[in-house]
Steps between C-alpha positions, in 0.01 A plus 500: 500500500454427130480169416785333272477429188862339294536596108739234351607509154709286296747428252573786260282740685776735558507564154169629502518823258768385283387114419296474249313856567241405262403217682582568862435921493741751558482573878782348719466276768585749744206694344278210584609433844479878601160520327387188710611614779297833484222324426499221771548817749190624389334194506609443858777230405837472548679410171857316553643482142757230412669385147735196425640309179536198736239230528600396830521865675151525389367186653679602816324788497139401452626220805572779742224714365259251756387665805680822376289619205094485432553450141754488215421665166771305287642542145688208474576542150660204302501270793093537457544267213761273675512526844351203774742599709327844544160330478590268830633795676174719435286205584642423838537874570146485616389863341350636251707579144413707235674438181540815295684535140576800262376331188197274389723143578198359275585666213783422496777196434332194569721405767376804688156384494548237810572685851629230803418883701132525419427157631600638860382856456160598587530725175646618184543841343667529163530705186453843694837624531617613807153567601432111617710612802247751609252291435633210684576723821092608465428201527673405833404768608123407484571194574642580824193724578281213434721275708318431879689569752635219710 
């Protein structure tokens, strides 16, 4: 059996290919997602893909993401910059986090700059489009091989 990986994304990702194109890229979330999914298969993980405009729904996902998932590749997007909420729930979800977003957050706005995410996250990918995803779900992937067994 694969092992499980959740994709969350966040406010305003659902516009992905019509917001701000020349900022965020042209593909569509779904495109994402379907792409991720691919690639997790061939990486040997299960990609669950997941996207809310609600705060809360988000933190009640990474909650019940404990004991179900071995990672969470997360794209929190403006709740990066605002969010403890989100950063409690990662931190006492007791797994690893990957924070992943579309554009280089530090060159951008200034408020972008500060992420309540990456100080919970064992990494950060930004400013590679929709590439960061794949990146991130390499990464848990080797992870996971490294990993001993228990």
């Amino acid at each position: 059996m694969a092992t499980s990986i959740l994709l969350l994304n966040g406010p305003n990702l659902n516009l992905l290919g019509t917001r701000q194109p020349e900022i965020y890229g042209r593909e569509t979330l779904a495109d994402v997602e379907k792409r991720c999914v691919e690639h997790g298969r061939k990486l040997g993980l299960k990609v669950v893909c997941r996207q809310s405009n609600s705060e809360g729904e988000l933190v009640t996902w990474v909650q019940q993401a404990r004991g179900k998932f071995a990672g969470i590749v997360l794209n929190a997007g403006a709740y990066t910059h605002t969010s403890v909420a989100l950063m409690d729930a990662i931190s006492s979800a007791e797994m690893a986090v990957i924070e992943v977003h579309l554009s280089n957050i530090h060159q951008r706005e200034t408020f972008r700059h500060l992420s309540y995410i990456s100080k919970v996250s064992v990494g950060m990918i930004c400013g590679l489009g929709s590439q960061g995803y794949d990146l991130a779900l390499e990464a848990f992937a080797k992870r996971l091989k490294a990993k001993p067994a228990k």
